[in-house]
C-alpha positions in Angstrom: -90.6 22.7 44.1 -86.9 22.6 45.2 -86.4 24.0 48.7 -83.0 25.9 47.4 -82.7 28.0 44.6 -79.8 26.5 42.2 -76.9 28.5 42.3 -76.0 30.3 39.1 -73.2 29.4 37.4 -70.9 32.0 37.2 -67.3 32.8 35.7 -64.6 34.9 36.4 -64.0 37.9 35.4 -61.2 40.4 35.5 -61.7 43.4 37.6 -62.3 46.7 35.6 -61.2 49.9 37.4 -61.8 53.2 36.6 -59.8 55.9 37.1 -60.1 59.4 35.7 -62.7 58.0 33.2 -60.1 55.6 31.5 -61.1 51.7 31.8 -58.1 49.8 33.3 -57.9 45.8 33.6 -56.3 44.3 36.8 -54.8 40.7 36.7 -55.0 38.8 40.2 -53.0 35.7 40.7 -54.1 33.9 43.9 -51.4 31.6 45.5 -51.5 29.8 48.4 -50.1 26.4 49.9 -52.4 24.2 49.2 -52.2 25.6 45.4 -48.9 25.0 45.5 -49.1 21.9 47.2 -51.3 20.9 43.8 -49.0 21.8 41.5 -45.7 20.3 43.0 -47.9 17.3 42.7 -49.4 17.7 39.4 -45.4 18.1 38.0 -44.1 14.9 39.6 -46.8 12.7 38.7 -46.1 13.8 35.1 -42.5 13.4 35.8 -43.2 9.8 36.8 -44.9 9.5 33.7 -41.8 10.1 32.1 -39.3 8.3 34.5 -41.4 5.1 33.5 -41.6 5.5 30.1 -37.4 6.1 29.5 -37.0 3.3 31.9 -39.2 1.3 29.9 -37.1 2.3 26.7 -34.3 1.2 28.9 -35.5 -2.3 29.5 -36.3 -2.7 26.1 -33.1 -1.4 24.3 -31.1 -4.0 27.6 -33.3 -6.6 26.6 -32.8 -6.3 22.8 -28.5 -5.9 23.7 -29.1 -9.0 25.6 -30.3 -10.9 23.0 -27.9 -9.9 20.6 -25.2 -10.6 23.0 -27.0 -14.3 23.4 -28.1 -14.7 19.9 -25.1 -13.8 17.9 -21.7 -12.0 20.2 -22.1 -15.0 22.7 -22.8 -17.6 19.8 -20.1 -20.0 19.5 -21.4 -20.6 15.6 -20.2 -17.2 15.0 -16.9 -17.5 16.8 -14.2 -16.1 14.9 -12.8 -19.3 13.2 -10.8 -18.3 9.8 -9.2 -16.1 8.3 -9.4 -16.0 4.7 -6.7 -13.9 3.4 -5.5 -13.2 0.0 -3.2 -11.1 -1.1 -0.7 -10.6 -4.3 2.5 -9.9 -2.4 3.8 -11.8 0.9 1.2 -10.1 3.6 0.5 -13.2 6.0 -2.0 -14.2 8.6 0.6 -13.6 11.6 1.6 -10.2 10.8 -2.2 -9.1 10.3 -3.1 -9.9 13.8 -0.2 -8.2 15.3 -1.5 -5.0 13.2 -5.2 -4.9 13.8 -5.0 -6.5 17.1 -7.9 -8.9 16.2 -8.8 -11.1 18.9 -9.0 -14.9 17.7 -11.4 -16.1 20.8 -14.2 -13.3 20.0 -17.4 -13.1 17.9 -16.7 -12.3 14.3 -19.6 -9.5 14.7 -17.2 -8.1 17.5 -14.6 -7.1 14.6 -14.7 -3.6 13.4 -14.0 -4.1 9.7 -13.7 -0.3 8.7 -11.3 0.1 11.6 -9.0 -2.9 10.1 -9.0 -1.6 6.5 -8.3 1.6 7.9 -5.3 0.4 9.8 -4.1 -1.8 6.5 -4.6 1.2 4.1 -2.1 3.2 6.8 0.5 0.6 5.6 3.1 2.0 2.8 3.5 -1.5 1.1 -0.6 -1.3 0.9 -2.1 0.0 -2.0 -5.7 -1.2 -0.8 -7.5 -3.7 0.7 -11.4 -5.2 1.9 -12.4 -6.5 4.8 -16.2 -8.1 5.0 -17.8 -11.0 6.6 -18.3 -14.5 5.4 -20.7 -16.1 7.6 -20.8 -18.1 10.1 -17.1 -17.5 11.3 -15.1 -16.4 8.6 -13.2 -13.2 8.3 -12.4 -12.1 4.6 -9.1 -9.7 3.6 -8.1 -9.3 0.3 -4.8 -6.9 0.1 -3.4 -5.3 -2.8 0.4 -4.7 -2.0 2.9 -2.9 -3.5 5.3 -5.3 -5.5 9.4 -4.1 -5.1 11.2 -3.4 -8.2 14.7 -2.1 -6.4 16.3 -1.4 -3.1 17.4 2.6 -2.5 21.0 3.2 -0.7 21.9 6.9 0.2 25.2 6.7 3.1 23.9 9.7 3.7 20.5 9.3 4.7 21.4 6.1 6.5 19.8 4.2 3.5 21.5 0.8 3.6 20.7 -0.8 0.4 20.4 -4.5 -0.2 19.2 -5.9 4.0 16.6 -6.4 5.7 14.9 -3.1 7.2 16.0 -1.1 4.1 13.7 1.1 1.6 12.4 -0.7 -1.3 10.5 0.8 -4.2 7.7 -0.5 -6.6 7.8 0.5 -10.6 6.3 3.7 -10.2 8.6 4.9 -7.3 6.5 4.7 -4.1 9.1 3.8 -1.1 7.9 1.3 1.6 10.2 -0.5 4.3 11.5 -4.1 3.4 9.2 -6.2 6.8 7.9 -9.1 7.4 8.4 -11.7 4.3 9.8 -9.3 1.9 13.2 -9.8 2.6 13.2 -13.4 1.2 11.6 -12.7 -2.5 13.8 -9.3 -2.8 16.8 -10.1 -1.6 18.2 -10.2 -5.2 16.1 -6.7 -6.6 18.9 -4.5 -8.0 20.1 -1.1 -5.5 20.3 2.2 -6.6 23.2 3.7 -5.6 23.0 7.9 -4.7 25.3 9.8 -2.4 23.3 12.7 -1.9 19.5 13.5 -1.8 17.2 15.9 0.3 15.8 15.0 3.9 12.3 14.3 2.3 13.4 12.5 -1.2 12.4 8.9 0.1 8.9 9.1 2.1 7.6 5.7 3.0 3.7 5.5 0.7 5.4 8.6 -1.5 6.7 8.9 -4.7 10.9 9.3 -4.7 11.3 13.4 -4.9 14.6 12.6 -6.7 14.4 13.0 -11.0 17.9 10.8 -11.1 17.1 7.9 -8.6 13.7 7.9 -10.9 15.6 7.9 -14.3 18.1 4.9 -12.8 14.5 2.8 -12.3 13.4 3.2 -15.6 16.7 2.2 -16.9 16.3 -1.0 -14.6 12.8 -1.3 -16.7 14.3 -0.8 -19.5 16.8 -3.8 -18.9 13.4 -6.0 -18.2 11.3 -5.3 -21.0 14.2 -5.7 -23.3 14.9 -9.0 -22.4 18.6 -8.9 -21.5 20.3 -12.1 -20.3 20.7 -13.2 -16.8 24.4 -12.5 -16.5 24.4 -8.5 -18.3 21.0 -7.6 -16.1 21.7 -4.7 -13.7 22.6 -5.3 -10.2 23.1 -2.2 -9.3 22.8 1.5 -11.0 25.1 4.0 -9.3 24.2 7.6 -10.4 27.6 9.1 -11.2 26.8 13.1 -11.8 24.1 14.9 -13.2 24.2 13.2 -16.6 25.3 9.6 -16.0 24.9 6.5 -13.9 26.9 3.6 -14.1 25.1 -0.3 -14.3 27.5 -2.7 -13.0 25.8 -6.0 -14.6 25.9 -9.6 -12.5 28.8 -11.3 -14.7 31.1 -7.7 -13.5 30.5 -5.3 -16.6 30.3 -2.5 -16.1 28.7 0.1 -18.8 27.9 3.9 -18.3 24.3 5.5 -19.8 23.2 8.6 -19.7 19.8 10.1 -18.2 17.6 10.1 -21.2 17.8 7.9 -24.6 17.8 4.8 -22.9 16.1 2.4 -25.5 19.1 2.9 -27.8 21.5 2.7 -25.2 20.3 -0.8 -24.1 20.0 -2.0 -27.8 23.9 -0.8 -28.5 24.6 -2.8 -25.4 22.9 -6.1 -26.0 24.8 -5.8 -29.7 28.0 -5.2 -28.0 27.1 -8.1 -25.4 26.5 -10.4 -28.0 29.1 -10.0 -30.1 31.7 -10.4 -27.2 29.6 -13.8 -26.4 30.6 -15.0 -29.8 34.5 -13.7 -29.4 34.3 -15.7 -26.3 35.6 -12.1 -24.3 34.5 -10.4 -21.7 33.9 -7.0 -21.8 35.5 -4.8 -18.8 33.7 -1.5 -19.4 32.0 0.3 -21.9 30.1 3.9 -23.1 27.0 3.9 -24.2 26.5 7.7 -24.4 27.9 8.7 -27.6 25.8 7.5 -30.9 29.1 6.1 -32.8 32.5 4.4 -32.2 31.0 3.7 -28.8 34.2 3.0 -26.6 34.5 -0.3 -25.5 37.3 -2.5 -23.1 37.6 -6.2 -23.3 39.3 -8.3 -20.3 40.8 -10.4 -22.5 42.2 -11.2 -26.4 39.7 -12.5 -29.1 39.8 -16.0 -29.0 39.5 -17.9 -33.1 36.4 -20.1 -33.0 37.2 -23.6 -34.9 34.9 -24.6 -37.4 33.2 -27.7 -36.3 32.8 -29.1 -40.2 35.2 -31.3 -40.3 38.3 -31.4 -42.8 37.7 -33.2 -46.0 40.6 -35.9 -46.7 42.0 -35.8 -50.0 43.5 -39.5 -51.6 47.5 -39.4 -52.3 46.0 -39.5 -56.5 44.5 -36.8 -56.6 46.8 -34.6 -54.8 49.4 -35.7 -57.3 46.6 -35.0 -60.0 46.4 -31.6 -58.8 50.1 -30.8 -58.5 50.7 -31.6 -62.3 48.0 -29.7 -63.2 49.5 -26.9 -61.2 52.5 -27.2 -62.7 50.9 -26.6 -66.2 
């Protein structure tokens, strides 16, 4: 038989009070420093717990940046080594760089693709372009440029026209500057002439907000798809007023058309071209607008054109022959 009695187990219990027959239930929170002392500790070593945890995280996610740095940034196999770029306009290699900044000693996985297309899309000439990876160390662009159709010249917008660093314009009117190469394949686009036009009418990546510098640029289509020769295509189109503009054509004729009707216009022309071809004249200036008895000025006299058959000789006989008969 034990010696001691074992202790009872026993729990705590809140303390019930009475007062004025009504049960009331008193809380007691014990605190001293030793308590405390517990629970500082109990908090840091969970603390720790997490401390080590993130810090392992941290060497892992190091480790794994390490490796990529090793296996692919640091990788001379993936060193940046061409630059395949293709384009339908004159967009090179040298200007490219300049834009994007791309760095030709680093990793072709260092090069932020969306940021490069981004910066080409910006462009005004740029209609769109791709940028993507060709492993191991090629760097692929494909551009879609704007192709020029004419230059724009406004004195009063300082527009100069037909130079290098003026305002070009594709077939649907979009503006763009004339940089880099473009300079050398449309140096001999035709110029629209216009003396006045509004602050915002030529925005570089916009379409022209002017109705008569667009009407001159379909006539200039018009002169394309019709065919017309190398000397009576437009070289420039100078808009006159409000219902005319005036083509001065590369052999010096000039001919005035009107805003609209344009197809009949060009065909009366090319008739009146022709025809003044075969007269062997020049023709000085002429008015398309009206339907009939179209108004035309030559530089110079009709000239006869000689037959080329050859004259058939007749024998001294049968001339006489023929003058007796004659006679009867």
């Amino acid at each position: 038989m034990s010696l001691f009695k074992p202790r009872k187990k026993t729990t705590r219990s809140p303390r019930v009070a009475r007062r004025n027959g009504d049960l009331q239930q008193l809380h007691i929170k014990v605190s001293s420093p030793r308590i405390v002392m517990i629970q500082v500790m109990r908090g840091l070593g969970a603390s720790a717990k997490v401390i080590m945890i993130l810090a392992m995280l941290g060497l892992v996610v190091w480790g794994g940046w390490r490796g990529v740095q090793h296996l692919f940034l640091g990788n001379e196999k993936y060193k940046l080594q061409e630059i395949d770029l293709q384009t339908n306009g004159h967009f090179n290699v040298q200007r490219l760089m300049s834009i994007t900044s791309i760095d030709p000693e680093s990793s072709i996985f260092a090069i932020d693709t969306a940021e490069i297309s981004e910066r080409l899309r910006e462009l005004p000439e740029v209609i769109d372009c791709e940028v993507a990876y060709r492993l191991p160390g090629t760097l692929k662009v494909d551009i879609t440029e704007r192709v020029p159709a004419v230059w724009i010249e406004c004195e009063e917008l300082g527009l100069p026209g037909r130079q290098n660093g003026g305002v070009l314009a594709d077939k649907d009117g979009i503006t763009f500057p004339c940089e880099g190469y473009l300079w050398e394949s449309s140096r001999d686009l035709p110029v629209i002439v216009v003396a006045h036009a509004a602050e915002n009418a030529f925005v570089h990546g916009r379409k022209m907000n002017h109705p008569e510098v667009m009407r001159a640029l379909r006539l200039i289509q018009e002169f394309d798809s019709a065919k017309v020769r190398a000397q009576w295509q437009a070289e420039r189109v100078v808009l006159v007023n409000d219902y005319s503009m005036e083509a001065v054509c590369n052999d010096g004729t000039r001919a005035i058309f009107g805003m609209y009707d344009h197809s009949r216009q060009i065909a009366d022309f090319i008739t009146i071209c022709e025809h003044s071809l075969k007269t062997q004249r020049s023709i000085q200036h002429v008015n398309l607008i009206p339907q009939k008895n179209i108004p035309v000025k030559f530089a110079g006299d009709p000239v006869l054109i000689k037959p080329r058959r050859k004259p058939v000789t007749v024998s001294p006989d049968v001339q006489e022959i023929e003058s007796i008969l004659d006679r009867d």
